[in-house]
DOTORVEX-950092 format. One record per residue (C-alpha): x, y, z. Coordinates in nm, 3 decimals. Layout:
+---------+---------+---------+
!    east !   north !      up !
+---------+---------+---------+
!       X !       Y !       Z !
...
+---------+---------+---------+
//
This chain:
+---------+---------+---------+
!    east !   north !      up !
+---------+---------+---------+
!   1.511 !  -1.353 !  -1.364 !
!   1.190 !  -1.115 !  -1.351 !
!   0.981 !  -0.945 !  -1.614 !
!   0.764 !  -0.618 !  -1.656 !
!   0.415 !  -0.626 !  -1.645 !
!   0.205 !  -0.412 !  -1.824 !
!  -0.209 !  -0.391 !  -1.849 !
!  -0.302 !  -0.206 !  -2.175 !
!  -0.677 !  -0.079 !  -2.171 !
!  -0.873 !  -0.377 !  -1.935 !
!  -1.200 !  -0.369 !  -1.887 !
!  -1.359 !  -0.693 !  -1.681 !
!  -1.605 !  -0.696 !  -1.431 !
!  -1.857 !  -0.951 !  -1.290 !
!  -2.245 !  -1.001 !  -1.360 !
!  -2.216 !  -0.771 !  -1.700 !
!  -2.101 !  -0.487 !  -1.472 !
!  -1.752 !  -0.339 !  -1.538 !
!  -1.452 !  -0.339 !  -1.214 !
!  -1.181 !  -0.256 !  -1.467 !
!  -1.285 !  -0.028 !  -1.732 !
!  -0.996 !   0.087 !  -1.978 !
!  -0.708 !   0.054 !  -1.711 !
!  -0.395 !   0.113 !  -1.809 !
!  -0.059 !  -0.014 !  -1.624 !
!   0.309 !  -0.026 !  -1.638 !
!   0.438 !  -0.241 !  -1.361 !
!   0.875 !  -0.183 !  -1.379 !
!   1.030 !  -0.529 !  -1.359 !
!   1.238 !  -0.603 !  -1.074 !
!   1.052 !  -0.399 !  -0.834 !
!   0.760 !  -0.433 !  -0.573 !
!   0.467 !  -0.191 !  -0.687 !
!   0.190 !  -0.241 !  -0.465 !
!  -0.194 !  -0.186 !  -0.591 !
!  -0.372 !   0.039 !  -0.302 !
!  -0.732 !   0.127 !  -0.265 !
!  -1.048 !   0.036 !  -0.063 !
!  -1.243 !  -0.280 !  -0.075 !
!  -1.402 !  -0.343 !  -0.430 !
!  -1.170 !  -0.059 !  -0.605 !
!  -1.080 !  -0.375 !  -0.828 !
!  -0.724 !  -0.397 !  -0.728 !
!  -0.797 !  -0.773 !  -0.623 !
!  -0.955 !  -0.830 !  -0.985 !
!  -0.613 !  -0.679 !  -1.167 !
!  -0.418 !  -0.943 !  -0.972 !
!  -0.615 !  -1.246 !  -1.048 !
!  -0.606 !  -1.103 !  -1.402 !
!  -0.215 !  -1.068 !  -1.416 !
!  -0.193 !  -1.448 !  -1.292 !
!  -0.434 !  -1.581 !  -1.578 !
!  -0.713 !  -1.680 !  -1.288 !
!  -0.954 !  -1.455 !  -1.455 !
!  -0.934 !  -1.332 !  -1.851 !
!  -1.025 !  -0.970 !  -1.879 !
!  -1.334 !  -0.893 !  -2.133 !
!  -1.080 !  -0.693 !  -2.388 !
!  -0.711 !  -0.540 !  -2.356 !
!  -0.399 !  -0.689 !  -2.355 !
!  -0.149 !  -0.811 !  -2.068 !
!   0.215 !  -0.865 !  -2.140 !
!   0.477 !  -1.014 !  -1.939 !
!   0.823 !  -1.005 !  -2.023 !
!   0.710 !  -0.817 !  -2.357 !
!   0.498 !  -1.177 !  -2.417 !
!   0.112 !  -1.173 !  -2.471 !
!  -0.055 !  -1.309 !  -2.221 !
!  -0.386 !  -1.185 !  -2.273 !
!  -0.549 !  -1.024 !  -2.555 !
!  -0.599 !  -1.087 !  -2.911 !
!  -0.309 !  -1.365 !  -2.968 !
!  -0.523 !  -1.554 !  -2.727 !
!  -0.493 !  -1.640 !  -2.321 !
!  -0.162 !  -1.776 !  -2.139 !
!  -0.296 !  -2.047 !  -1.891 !
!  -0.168 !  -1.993 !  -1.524 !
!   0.089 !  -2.276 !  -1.519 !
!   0.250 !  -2.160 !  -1.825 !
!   0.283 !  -1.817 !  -1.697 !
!   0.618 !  -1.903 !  -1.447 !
!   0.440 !  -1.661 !  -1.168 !
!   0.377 !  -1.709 !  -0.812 !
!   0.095 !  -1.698 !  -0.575 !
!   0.098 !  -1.602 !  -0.244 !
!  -0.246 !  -1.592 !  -0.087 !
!  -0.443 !  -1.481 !   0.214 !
!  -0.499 !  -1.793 !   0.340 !
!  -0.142 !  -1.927 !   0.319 !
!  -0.279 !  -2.275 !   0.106 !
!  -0.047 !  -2.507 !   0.297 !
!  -0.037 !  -2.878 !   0.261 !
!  -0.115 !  -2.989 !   0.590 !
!   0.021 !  -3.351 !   0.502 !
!   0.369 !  -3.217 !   0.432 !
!   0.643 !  -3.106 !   0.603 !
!   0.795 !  -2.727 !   0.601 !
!   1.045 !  -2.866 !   0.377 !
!   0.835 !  -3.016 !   0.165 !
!   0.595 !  -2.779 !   0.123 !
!   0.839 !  -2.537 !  -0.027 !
!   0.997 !  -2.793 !  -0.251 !
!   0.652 !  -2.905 !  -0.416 !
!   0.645 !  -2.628 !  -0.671 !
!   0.966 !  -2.684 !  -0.807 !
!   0.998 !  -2.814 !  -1.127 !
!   1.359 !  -2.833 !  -1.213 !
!   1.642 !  -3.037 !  -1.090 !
!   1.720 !  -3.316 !  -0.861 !
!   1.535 !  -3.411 !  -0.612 !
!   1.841 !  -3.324 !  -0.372 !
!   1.884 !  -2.999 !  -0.551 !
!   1.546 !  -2.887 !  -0.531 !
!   1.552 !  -2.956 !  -0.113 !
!   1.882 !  -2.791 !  -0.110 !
!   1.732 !  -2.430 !  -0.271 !
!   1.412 !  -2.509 !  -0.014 !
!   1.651 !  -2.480 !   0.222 !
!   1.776 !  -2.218 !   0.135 !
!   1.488 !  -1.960 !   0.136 !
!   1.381 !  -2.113 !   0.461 !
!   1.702 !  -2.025 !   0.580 !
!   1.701 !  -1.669 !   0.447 !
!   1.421 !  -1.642 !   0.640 !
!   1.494 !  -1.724 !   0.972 !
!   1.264 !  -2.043 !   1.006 !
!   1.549 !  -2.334 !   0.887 !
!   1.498 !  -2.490 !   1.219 !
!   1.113 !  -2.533 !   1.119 !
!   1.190 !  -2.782 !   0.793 !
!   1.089 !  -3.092 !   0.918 !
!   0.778 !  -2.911 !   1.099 !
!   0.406 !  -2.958 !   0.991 !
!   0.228 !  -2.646 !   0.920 !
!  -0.013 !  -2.684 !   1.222 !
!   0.264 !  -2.682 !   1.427 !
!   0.361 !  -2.316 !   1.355 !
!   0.256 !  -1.995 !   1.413 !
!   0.085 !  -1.759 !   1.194 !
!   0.428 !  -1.510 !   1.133 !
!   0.571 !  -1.841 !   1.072 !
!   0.337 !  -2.029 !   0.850 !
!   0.311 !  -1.677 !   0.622 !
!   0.669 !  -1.726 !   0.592 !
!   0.685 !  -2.054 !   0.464 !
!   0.399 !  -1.975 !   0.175 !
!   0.635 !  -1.730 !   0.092 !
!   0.925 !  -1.978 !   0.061 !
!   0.711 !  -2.162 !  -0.146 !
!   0.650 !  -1.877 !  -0.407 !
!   0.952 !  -1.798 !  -0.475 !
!   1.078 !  -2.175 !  -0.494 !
!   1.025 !  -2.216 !  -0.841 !
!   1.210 !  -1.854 !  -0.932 !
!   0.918 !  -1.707 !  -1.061 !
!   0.927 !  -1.363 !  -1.299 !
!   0.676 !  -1.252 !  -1.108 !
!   0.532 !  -1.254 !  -0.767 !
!   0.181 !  -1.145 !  -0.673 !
!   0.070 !  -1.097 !  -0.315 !
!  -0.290 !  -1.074 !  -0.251 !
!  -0.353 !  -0.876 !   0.142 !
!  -0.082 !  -1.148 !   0.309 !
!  -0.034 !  -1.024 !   0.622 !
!  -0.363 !  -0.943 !   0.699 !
!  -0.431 !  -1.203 !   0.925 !
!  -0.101 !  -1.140 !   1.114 !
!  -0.151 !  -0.894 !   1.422 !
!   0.093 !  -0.549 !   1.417 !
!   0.457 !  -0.658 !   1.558 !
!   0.459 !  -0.971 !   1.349 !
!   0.389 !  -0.738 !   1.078 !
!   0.661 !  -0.481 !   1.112 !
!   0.932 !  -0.786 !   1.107 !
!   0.798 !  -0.921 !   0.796 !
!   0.800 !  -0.618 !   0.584 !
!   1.138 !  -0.608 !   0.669 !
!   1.197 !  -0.933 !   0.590 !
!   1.011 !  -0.953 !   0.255 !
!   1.203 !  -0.629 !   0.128 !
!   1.539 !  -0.762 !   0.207 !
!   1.431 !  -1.084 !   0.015 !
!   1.265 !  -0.932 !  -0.282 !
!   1.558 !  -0.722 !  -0.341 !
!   1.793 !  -0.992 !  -0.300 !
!   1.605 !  -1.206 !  -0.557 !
!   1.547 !  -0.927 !  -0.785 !
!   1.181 !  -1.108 !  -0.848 !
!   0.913 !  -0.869 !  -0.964 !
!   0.605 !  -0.800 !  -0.699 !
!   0.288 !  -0.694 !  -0.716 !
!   0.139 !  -0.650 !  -0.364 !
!  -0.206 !  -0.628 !  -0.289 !
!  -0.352 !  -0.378 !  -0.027 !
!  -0.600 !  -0.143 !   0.170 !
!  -0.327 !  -0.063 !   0.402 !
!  -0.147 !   0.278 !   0.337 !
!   0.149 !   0.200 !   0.589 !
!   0.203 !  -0.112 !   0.461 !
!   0.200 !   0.013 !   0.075 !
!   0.489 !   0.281 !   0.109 !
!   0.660 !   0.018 !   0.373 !
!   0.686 !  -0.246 !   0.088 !
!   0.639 !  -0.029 !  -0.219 !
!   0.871 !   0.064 !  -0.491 !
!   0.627 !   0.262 !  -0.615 !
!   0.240 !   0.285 !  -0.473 !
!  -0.080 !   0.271 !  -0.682 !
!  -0.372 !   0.394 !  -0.594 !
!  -0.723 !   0.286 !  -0.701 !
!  -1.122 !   0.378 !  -0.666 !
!  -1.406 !   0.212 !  -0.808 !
!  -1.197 !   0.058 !  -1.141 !
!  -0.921 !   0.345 !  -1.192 !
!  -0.591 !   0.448 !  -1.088 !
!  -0.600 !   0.823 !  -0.878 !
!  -0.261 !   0.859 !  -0.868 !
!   0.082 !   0.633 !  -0.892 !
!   0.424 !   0.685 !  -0.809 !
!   0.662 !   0.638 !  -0.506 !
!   0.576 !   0.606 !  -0.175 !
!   0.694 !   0.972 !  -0.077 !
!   0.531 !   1.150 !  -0.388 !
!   0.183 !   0.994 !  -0.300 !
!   0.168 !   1.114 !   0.076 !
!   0.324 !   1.445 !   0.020 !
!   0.223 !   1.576 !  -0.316 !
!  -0.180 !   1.365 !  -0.371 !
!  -0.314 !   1.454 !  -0.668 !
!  -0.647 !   1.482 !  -0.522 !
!  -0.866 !   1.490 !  -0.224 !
!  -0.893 !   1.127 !  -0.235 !
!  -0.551 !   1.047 !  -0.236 !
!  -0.490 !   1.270 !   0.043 !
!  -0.749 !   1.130 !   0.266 !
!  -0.658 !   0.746 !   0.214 !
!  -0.285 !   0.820 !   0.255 !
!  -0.314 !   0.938 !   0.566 !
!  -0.505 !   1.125 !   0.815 !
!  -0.623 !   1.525 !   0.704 !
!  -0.866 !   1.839 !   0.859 !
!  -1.085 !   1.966 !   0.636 !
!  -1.040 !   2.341 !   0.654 !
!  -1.297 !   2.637 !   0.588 !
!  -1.183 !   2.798 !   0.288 !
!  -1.318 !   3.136 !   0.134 !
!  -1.148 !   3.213 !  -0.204 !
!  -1.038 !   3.562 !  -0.253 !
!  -0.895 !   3.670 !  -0.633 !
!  -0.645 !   3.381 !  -0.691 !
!  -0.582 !   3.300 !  -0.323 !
!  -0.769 !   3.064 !  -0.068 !
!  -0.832 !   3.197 !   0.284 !
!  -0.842 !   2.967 !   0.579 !
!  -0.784 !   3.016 !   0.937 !
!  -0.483 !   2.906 !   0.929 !
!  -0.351 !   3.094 !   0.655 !
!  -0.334 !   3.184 !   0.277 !
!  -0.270 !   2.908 !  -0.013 !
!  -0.259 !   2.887 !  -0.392 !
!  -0.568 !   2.822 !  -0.592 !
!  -0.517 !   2.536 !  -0.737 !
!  -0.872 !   2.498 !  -0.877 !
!  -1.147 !   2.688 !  -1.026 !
!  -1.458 !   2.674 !  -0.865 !
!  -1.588 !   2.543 !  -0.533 !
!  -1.238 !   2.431 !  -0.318 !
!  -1.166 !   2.170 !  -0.072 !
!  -0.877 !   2.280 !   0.178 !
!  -0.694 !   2.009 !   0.365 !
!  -0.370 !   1.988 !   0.616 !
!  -0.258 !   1.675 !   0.793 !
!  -0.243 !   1.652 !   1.212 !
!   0.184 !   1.660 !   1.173 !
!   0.212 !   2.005 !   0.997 !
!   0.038 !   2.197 !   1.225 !
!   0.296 !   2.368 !   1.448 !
!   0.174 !   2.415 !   1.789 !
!   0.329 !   2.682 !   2.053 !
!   0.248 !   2.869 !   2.361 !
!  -0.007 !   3.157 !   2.347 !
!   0.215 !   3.454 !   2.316 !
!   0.407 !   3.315 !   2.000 !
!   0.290 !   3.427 !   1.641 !
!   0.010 !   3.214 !   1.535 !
!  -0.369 !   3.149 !   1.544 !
!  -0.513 !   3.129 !   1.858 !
!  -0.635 !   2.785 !   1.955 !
!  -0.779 !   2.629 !   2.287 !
!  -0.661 !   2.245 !   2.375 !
!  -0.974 !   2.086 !   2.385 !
!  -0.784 !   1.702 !   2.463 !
!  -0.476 !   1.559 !   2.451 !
!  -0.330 !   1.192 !   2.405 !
!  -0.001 !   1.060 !   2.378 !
!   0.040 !   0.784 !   2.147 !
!   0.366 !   0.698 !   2.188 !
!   0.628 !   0.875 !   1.962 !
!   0.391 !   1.182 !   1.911 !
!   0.104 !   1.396 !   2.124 !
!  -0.223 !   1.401 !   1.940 !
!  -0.388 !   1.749 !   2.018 !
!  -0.777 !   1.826 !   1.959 !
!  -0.785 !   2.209 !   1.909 !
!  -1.006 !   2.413 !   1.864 !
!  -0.994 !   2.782 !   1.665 !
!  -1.206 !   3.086 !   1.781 !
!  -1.444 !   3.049 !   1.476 !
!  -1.510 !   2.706 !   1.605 !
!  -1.303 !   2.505 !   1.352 !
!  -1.180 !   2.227 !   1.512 !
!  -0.846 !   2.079 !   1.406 !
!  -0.581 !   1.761 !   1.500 !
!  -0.248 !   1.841 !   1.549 !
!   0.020 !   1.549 !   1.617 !
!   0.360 !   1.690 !   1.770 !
!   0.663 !   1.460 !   1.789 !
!   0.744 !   1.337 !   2.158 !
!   0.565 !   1.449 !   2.456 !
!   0.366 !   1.764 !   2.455 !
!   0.327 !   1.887 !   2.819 !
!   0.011 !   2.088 !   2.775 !
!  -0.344 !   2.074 !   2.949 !
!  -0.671 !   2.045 !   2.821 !
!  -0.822 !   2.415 !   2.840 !
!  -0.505 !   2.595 !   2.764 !
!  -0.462 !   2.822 !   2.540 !
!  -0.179 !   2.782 !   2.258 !
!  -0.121 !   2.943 !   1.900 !
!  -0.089 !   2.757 !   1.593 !
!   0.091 !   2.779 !   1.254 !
!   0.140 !   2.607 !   0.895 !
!   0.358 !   2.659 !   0.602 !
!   0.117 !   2.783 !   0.334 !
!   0.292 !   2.479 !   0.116 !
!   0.166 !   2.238 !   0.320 !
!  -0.236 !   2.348 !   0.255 !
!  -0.367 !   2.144 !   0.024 !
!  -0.622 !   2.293 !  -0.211 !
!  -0.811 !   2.078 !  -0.453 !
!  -1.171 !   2.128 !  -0.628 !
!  -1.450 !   1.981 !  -0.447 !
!  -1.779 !   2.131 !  -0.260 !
+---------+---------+---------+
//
């Protein structure tokens, strides 16, 4: 069983000073929505909110449709049937695997309670590791087990705060994996806390993104990287070149082509490194010196550099045999110019 969550109006903050002012939020139950943004954006701050650690200055916060927060009063923690997964992990050191997982449990036999502990450890993949104390495991496998224990008690909703950031790249990759198939299977709804765009649209259901208190945009994964709402957004998705613009009637010129206006005013041009098309000198194009190039494994990063002295990052898929100082041509499509207002 899960449950919506929704944040009407919140304002909170610390030291009189608002984090949260007037944030609204609908988080869709049964699905992972992960709260993105850079350090002190207050995505941290909504969490602790949404588990009843912290009670907001004003607004309300339902769960399941039930007040949790606002005028009808404040919803203790225990009495809010949500887990808690945190950075640290928070294991007993004094009880087994098995045990740890069981502790939260409040229903059921003693037998019956080991038996659904089992269970999750099984699902996954450290079953062997039950009667194991938590020192005795690695990090991959000790984040797995405080995840066992959150979802033990069948929780209507799961909050993650940054879990995997003390867990180096591979063991990452396998985890996200893992923790999709589970939170699908369990149907539990997630909120996921993070300052990691790749790990956001990896785990996300649908991606929110914060700065200093509000939301810049929200949606799925694939809306956020390819259609941002703002310069922001673009930037903290993903990697972009700032392009020289000159606006000309309802058109923006850049040396790499035309766009739409999509703003009055002073514009701000950007393109990410893997829409630049890249070809030999005598195709159609601008004309563009290699100035370096890396390969990084399923793509060539190219530094390139324009006759006006713009200098732009291209990333081509595979390997791009091409040496510094040559001279190449590059394209865009004018859709994939991003033009929003800015200096």
């Amino acid at each position: 069983m899960s449950a919506a969550l929704d944040f009407e109006n919140i304002r909170h903050g610390f030291a009189g000073k608002a984090v949260l002012d007037g944030l609204t939020l609908h988080v869709p139950e049964g699905k992972v929505t992960c709260l993105l943004g850079p350090s002190g954006c207050g995505k941290t701050t909504l969490l602790r909110i949404a588990a009843g650690l912290e009670r907001p200055w004003s607004g309300q916060v339902r769960l399941g449709g039930r007040d949790v927060d606002g005028a009808a009063g404040h919803l203790p923690p225990e009495d809010r049937n949500v887990g808690f997964l945190f950075q640290d992990f928070a294991l007993f050191p004094h009880l087994t695997v098995l045990d740890n997982v069981a502790f939260g449990i409040r229903t059921g036999s003693r037998g019956q309670r080991r038996d659904r502990a089992r269970d999750l450890l099984g699902r996954l993949g450290i079953a062997d590791k039950a009667g194991v104390y938590p020192h005795l495991l690695s990090g991959g496998q000790q984040q797995r087990v405080a995840l066992a224990r959150a979802l033990a008690p069948d929780p209507v909703l799961l909050l993650l705060d940054e879990p995997f950031s003390g867990l180096d790249t591979v063991l990452r990759r396998g985890i996200y994996d893992e923790l999709r198939l589970l939170l699908n299977q369990t149907g539990v709804t997630a909120v996921v806390v993070t300052h990691d765009p790749v790990e956001a649209m990896v785990l996300g259901d649908r991606v929110v993104l914060m700065n200093q208190g509000r939301i810049e945009q929200q949606g799925v994964p694939e809306d956020l990287y390819l259609k941002p709402a703002n310069a922001f957004a673009m930037t903290f998705l993903g990697e972009a070149n700032l392009l020289p613009v000159r606006v000309d009637g309802g058109r923006v010129e850049t040396p790499l082509g035309r766009a739409a206006l999509g703003a009055t005013g002073a514009v701000t041009a950007l393109i990410r490194p893997e829409h630049i098309r890249v070809a030999a000198a005598s195709a159609d194009g601008t004309p563009a010196r290699v100035e370096s190039r890396v390969f990084v494994g399923r793509a060539t990063r190219l530094r390139l550099v324009l006759d006006d002295g713009t200098v732009l990052t291209a990333e081509v898929p595979g390997v791009v045999d091409v040496a510094p100082g040559s001279a190449v041509t590059v394209s865009v499509q004018a859709a994939d110019i991003h033009v929003f207002p800015g200096d």
